[in-house]
C-alpha positions as CSV (number, residue, x, y, z in Angstrom):
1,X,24.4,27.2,48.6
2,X,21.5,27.1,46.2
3,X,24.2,27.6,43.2
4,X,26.3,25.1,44.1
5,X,23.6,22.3,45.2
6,X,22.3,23.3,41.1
7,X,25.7,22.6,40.1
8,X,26.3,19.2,41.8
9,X,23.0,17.9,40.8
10,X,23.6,18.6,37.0
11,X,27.4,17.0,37.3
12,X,25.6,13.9,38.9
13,X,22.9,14.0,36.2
14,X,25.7,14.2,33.3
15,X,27.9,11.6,35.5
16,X,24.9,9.3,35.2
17,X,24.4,9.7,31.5
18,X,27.8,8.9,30.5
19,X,27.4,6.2,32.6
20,X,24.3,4.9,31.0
21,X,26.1,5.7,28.0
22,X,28.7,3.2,28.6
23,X,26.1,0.3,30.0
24,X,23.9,0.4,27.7
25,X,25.4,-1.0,25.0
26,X,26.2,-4.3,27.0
27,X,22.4,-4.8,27.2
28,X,23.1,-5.3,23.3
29,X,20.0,-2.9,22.6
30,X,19.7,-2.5,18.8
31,X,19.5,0.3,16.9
32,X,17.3,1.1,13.9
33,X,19.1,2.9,11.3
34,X,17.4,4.7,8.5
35,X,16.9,1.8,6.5
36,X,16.1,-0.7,8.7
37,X,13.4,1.7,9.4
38,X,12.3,1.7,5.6
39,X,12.3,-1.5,5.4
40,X,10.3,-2.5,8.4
41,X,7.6,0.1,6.9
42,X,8.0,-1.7,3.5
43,X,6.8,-4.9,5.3
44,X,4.4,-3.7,7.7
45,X,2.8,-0.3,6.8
46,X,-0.6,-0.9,6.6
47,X,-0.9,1.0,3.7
48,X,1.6,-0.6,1.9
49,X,0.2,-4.2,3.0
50,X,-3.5,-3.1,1.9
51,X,-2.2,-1.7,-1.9
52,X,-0.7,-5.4,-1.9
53,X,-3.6,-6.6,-1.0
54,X,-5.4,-4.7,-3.9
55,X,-2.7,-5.9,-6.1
56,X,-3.4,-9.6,-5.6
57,X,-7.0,-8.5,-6.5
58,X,-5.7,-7.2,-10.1
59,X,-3.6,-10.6,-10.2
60,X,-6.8,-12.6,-9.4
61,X,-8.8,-10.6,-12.1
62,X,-5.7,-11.4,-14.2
63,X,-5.9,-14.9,-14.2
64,X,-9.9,-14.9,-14.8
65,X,-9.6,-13.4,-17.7
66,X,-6.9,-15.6,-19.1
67,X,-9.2,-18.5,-17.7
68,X,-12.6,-17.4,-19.6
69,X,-10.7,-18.5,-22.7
70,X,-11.4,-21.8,-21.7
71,X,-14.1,-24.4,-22.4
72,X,-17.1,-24.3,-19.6
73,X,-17.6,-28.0,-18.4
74,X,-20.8,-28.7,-16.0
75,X,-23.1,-31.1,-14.6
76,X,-26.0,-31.8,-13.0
77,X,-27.9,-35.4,-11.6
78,X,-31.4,-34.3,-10.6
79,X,-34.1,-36.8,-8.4
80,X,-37.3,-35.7,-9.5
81,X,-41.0,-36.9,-7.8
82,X,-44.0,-36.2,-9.8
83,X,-47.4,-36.9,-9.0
84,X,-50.9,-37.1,-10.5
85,X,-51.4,-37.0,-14.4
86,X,-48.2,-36.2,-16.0
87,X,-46.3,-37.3,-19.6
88,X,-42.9,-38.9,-18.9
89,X,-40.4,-37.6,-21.0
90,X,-38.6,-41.6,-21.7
91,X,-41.8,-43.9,-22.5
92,X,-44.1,-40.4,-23.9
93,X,-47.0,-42.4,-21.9
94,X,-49.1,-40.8,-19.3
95,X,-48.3,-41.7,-16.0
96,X,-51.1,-41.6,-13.1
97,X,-49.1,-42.1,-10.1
98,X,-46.1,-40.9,-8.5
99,X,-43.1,-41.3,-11.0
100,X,-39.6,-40.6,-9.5
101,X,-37.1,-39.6,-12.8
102,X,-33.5,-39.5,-12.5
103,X,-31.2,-37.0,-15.1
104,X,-27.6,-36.4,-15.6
105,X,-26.1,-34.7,-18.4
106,X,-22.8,-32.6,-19.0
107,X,-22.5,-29.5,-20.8
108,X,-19.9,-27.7,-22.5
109,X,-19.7,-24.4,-24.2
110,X,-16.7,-22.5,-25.9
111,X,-17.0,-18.9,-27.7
112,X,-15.4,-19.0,-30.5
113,X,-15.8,-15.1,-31.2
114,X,-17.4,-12.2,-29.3
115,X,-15.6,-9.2,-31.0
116,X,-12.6,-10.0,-28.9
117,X,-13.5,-8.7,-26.0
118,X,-12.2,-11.7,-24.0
119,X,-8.6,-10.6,-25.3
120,X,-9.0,-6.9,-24.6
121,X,-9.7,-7.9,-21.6
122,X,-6.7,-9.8,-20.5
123,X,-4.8,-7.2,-22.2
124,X,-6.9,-4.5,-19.4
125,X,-6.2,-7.3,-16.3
126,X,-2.3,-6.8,-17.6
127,X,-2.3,-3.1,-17.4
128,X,-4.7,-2.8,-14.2
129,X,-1.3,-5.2,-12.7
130,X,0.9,-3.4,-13.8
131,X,-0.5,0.0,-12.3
132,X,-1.3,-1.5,-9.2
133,X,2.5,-2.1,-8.6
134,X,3.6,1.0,-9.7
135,X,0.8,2.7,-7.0
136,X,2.5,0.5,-4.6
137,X,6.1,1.7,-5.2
138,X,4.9,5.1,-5.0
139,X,3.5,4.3,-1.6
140,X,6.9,2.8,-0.8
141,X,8.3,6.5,-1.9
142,X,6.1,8.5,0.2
143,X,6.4,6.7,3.4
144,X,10.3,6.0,3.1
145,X,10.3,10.0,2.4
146,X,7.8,10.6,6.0
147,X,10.0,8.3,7.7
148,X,13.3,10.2,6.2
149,X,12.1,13.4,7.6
150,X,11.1,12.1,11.3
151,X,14.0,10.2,11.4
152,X,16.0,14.0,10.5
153,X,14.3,15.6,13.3
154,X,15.6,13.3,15.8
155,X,18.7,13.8,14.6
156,X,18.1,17.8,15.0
157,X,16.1,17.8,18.3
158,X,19.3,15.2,19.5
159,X,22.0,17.9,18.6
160,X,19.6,20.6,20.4
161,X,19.2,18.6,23.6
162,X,22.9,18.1,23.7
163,X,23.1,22.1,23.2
164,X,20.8,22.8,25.7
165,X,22.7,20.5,28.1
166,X,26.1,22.6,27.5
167,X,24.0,25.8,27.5
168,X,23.2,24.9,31.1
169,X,26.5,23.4,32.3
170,X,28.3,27.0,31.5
171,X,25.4,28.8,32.7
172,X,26.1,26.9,36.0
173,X,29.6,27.4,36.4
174,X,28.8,31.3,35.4
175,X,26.7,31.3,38.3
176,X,29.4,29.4,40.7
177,X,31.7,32.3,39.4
178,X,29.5,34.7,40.1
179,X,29.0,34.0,43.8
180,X,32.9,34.2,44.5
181,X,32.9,37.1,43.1
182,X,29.8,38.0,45.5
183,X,30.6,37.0,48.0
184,X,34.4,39.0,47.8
185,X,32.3,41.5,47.5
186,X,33.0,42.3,43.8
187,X,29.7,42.2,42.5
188,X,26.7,43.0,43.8
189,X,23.6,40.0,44.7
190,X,21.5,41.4,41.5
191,X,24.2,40.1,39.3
192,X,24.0,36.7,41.3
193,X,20.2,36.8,41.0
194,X,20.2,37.2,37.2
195,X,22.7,34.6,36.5
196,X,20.2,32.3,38.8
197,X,17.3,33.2,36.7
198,X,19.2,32.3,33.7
199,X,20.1,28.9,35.7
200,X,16.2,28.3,35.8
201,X,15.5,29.4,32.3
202,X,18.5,27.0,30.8
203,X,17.1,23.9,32.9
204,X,13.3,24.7,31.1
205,X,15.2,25.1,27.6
206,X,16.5,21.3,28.1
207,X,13.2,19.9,29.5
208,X,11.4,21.8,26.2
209,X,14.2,20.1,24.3
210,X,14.5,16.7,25.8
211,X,10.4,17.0,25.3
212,X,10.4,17.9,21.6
213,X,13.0,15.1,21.0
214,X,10.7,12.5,22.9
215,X,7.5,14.0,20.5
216,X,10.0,13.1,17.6
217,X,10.6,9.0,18.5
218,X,7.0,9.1,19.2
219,X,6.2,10.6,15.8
220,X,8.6,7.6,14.2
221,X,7.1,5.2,16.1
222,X,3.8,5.5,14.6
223,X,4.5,6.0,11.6
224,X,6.4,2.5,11.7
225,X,3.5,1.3,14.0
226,X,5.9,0.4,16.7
227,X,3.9,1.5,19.8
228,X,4.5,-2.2,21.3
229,X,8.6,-1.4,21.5
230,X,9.9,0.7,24.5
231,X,13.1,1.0,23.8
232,X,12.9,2.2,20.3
233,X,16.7,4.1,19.7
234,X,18.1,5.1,16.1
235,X,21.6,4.7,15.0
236,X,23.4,8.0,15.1
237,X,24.9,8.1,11.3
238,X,27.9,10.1,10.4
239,X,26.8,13.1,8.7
240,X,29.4,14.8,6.4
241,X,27.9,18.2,5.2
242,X,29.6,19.5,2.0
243,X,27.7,22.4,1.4
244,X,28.2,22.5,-2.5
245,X,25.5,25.3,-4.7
246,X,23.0,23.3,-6.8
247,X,24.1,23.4,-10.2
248,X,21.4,20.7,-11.7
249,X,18.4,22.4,-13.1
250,X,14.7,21.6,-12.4
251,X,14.2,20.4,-16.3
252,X,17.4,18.0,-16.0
253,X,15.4,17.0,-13.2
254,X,11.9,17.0,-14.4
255,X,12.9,15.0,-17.5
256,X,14.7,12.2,-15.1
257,X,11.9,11.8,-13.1
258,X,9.5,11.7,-16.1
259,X,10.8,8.3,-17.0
260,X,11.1,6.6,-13.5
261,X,8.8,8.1,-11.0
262,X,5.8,5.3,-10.5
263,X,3.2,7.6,-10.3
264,X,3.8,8.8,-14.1
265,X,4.3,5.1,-15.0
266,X,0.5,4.4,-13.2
267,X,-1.1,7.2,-14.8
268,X,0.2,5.9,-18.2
269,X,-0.6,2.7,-18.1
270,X,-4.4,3.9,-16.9
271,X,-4.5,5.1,-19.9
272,X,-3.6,2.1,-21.7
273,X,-6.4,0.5,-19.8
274,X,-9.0,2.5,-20.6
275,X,-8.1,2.4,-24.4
276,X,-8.4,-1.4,-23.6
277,X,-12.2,-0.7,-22.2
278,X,-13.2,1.1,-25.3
279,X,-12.0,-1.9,-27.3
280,X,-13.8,-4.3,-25.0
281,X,-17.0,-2.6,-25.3
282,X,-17.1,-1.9,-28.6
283,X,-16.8,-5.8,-29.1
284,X,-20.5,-5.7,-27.3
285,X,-21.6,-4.8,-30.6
286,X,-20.0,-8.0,-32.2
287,X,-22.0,-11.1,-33.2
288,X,-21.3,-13.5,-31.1
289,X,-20.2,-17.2,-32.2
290,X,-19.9,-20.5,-29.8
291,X,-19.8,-23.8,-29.9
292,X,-21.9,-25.9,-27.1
293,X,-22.1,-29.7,-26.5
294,X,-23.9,-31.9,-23.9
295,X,-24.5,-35.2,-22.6
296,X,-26.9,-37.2,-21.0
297,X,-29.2,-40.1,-19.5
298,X,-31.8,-40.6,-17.4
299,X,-34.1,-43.0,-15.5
300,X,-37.8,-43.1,-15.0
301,X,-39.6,-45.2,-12.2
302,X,-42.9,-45.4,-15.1
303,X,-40.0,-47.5,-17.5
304,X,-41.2,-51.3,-17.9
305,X,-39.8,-54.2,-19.9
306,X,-42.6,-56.0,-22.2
307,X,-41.9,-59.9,-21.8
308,X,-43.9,-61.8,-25.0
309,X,-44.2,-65.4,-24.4
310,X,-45.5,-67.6,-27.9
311,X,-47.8,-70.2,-27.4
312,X,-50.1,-72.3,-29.7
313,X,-53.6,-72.9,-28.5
314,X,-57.3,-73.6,-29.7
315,X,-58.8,-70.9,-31.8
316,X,-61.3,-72.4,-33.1
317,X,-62.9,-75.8,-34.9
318,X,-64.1,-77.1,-37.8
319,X,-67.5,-77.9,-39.3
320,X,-66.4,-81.4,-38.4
321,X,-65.7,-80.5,-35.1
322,X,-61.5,-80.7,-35.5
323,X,-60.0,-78.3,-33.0
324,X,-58.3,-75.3,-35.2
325,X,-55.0,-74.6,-32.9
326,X,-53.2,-71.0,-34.1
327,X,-50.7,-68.8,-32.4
328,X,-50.9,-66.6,-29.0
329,X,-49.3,-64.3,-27.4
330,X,-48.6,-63.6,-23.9
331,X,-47.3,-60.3,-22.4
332,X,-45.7,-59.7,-19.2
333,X,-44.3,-56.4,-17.8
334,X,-41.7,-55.8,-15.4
335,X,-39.9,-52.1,-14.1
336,X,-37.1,-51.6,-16.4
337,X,-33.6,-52.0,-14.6
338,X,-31.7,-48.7,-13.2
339,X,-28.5,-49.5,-15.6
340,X,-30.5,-51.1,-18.9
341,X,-32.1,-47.0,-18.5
342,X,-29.1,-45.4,-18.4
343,X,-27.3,-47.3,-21.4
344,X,-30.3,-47.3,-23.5
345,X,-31.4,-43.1,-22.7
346,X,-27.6,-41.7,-23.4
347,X,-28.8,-38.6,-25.8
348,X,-25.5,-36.3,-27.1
349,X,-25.6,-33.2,-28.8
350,X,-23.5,-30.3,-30.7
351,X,-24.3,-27.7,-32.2
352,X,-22.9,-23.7,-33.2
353,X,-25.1,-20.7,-31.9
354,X,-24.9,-17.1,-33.5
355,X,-26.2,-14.4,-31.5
356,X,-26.5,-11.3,-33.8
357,X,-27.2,-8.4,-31.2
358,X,-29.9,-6.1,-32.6
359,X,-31.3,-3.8,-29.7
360,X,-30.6,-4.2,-26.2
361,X,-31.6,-1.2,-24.8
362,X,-28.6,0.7,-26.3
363,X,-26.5,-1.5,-23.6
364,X,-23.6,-1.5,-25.9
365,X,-23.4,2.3,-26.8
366,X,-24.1,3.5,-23.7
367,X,-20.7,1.2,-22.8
368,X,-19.0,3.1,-25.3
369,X,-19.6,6.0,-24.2
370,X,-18.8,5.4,-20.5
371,X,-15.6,4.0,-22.1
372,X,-14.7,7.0,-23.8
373,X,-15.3,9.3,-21.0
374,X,-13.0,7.2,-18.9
375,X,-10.3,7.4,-21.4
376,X,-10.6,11.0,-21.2
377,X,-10.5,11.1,-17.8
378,X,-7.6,8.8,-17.5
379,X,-5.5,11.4,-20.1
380,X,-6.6,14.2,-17.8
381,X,-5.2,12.3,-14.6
382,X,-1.9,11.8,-16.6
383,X,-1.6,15.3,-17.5
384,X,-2.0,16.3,-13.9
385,X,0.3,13.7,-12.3
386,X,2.9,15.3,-15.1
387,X,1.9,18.4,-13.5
388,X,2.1,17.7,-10.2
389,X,5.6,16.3,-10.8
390,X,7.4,19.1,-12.1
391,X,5.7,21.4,-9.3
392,X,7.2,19.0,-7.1
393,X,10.5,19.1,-8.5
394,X,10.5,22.6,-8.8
395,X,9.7,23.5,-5.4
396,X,12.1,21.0,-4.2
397,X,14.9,22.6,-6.2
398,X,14.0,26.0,-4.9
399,X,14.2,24.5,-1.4
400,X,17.2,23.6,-1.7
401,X,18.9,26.3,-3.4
402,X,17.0,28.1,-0.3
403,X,18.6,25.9,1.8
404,X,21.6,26.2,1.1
405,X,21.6,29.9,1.0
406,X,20.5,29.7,4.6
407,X,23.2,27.1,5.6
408,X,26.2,29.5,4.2
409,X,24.4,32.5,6.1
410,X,23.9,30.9,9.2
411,X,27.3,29.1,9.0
412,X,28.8,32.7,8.9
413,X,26.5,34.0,11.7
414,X,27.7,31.7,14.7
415,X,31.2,31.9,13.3
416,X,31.0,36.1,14.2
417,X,28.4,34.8,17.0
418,X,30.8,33.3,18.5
419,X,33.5,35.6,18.6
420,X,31.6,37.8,20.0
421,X,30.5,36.0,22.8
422,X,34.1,34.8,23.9
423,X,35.1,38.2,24.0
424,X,32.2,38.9,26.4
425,X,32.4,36.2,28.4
426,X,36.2,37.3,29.0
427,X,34.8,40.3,29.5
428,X,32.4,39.5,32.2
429,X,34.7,37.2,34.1
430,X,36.5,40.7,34.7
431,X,33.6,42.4,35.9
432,X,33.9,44.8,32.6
433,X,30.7,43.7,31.8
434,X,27.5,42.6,33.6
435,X,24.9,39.7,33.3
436,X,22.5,41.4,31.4
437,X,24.3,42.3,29.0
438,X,26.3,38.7,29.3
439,X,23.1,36.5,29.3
440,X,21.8,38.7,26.2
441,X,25.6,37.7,24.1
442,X,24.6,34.1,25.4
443,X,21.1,34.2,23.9
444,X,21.9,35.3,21.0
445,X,25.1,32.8,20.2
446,X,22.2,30.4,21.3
447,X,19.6,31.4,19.1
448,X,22.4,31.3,16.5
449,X,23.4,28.0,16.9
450,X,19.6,26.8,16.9
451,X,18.9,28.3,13.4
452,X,22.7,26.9,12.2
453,X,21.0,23.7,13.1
454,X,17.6,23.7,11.7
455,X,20.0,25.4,8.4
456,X,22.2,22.2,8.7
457,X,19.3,19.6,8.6
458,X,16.6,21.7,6.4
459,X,19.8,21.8,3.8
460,X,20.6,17.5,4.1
461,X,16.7,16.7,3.4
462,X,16.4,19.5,0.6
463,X,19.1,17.6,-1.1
464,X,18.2,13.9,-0.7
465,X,15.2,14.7,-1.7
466,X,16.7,16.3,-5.0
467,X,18.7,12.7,-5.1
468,X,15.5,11.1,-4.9
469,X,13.8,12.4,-8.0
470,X,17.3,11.3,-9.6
471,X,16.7,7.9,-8.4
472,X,19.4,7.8,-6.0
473,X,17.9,5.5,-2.8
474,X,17.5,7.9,0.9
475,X,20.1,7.2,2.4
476,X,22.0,9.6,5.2
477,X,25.6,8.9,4.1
């Protein structure tokens, strides 16, 4: 009765997955196809979001460079105390006492011409933009291609779970077979024992596959950074393989990718930027011409108004004794009003200022230099990321070619495998043959199928990724 308690508890176990099969989609669960999933990433990598991020720095840097064209405008009010013997700068008179001073003044100052290093560098900001966006869609390219692949190997480990669960279906009703026959005495209990032991060895295959499929969700999930969601399912695309032998070449290729892959496009426009740099500090030699401007006025506590009052009085008298009257003078002083101070102390000024750089501890040619270098460094990087392309491409189209190679061979082997094994199977079911030699036919149709499958899928990313450097988006239609 073992057998047949094995065999009812795998028909209730495929009873109850058909009928979770059917219920489940009334719960209205959603499933992710591939790009959904590339999208989410797009939005919430956090790699993506942080080379955004550094983006919106180069934007920032952008606009500060376009801004330092501008006119500087500042101000300042200042309340100043002084104390004990001190010359005030609006009456030039000593002052004894504490004197509180009030200034305010704006300021302005424009360069008019610095060996245009303010336009070389906007020109730089553009370029370091530009790059930045072009790293950013090659970040898009690598994760969409990561997510590609994971979302592949569900796809495969699904197809070997669902093998693995036919595997072990016939290996059960081999084994209900077997004990008739067993039990009428036909064959002998070794043969039942070794179709029993295959039983057992079937159900581990499934939990190893069920397991490895369970490791592939998991490895989605993270890379989508979806550990919060449960009930993450993919959508089950229809997959149409038309094995066809891969007639475009790898310098076709090469020369498509050359003009659209970002990472080429970067490395380029790096090298733009550090011609830019070179510019920019060679302009650190340049005289430097700008135009500055101010305003101001200012109150001082030591400020008095002089009041003179005119008077005629007695200055003298005569030999007669006639009072002699003449003019006099009085003088009063007051502190001068807070406003009368600020009309009366508004000073203005403009002038041009040439600054003719002569030695600054070789500031500017050591710039140059470090310029230089990083134009030839930039040059180098854009040699290598050409490089590293077509080594790319290359082994891609190898792959492929591989690929399909392996597809054709593997296609053929489970066609034969097959054959082989129904024969032997009818075989067995007459006693002609026993279960060794059965359960070896069985392992090998499976091992067949297994490797016709990791063919199938190894040969649909081999050529999506031979699309991709053609600029065709990842798609699995």
């Amino acid at each position: 009765m073992i057998v047949s308690n094995r065999a009812f508890f795998c028909a209730f176990a495929l009873m109850v997955s058909a009928f979770l099969a059917v219920v489940q989609p009334l719960k209205a669960q959603e499933y992710w196809d591939l790009q959904k999933c590339i999208g989410w990433a797009n939005d919430h990598n956090i790699q993506i979001r942080q080379q955004l991020l550094q983006a919106k720095l180069e934007e920032a840097s952008l606009l500060q460079s376009r801004l330092n064209l501008f006119p500087t405008l500042n101000g300042q009010i200042t309340n100043v105390f002084n104390y004990g013997k001190s010359v005030d700068q609006y009456t030039n008179s000593f002052a004894n006492d504490r004197v509180r001073s009030n200034n305010m003044y704006l300021s302005s100052s424009v360069t008019l011409f610095s060996g245009f290093q303010k336009f070389n560098a906007i020109q730089q900001s553009k370029l370091n933009l530009e790059a930045a966006k072009y790293d950013t869609d090659k970040l898009r390219n690598d994760i969409s291609l990561s997510i590609a692949t994971a979302y592949l190997q569900i796809l495969y480990n699904r197809e070997v779970v669902a093998m693995a669960e036919q595997q072990l279906s016939n290996t059960i009703l081999q084994a209900d077979r077997t004990k008739i026959l067993v039990d009428a005495k036909a064959l002998t209990l070794g043969n039942l024992l070794e179709i029993q032991a295959q039983v057992a060895n079937d159900e581990l295959n499934l939990v190893n596959a069920r397991n490895q499929m369970d490791l592939s969700y998991l490895n989605l999930k993270q890379l989508l950074d979806l550990d919060t969601i449960s009930d993450f399912q993919i959508a089950i695309p229809e997959i149409t393989v038309e094995p066809k032998e891969i007639l475009i070449k790898p310098d076709f290729l090469y020369s498509v990718a050359l003009n659209r892959m970002p990472q080429v496009k970067s490395s380029e426009i790096k090298v733009e930027s550090a011609k830019a740099g070179i510019s920019i500090s060679k302009g650190m030699m340049s005289p430097t011409l700008s135009l500055q401007g101010s305003v101001g006025t200012g109150y001082s506590e030591a400020a008095q108004d002089v009041n003179m009052s005119f008077f005629y009085d007695v200055i003298g008298y005569t030999m007669a004794g006639d009072s002699v009257y003449g003019p006099g003078y009085d003088y009063s002083y007051k502190d001068k009003p807070f406003g009368d101070q600020i009309n009366d102390n508004v000073n203005k000024s403009v002038g041009l200022y040439l600054s003719i750089p002569i030695f600054n501890g070789y500031q500017a040619r050591t710039a140059i230099s470090r310029s230089k270098i990083a134009y030839m460094t930039s040059l180098l990087s854009y040699d290598l990321t050409k490089n590293m392309l077509r080594k790319e491409i290359e082994q891609a189209y190898n792959d492929a070619v591989a690929g399909y190679k392996k597809y054709m061979a593997t296609q053929k082997a489970i066609t034969s495998m097959e054959e082989s094994f129904s024969y032997t199977q009818k075989k067995f079911d007459v006693g002609a043959v026993n279960s060794t030699d059965y359960n070896i036919a069985k392992n090998q149709l499976l091992s067949a199928k297994s490797q016709f499958l990791q063919a199938k899928y190894d040969y649909i990313f081999k050529t999506k990724v031979l699309d991709f450097y053609q600029g065709n988006p990842i798609t699995l239609k």
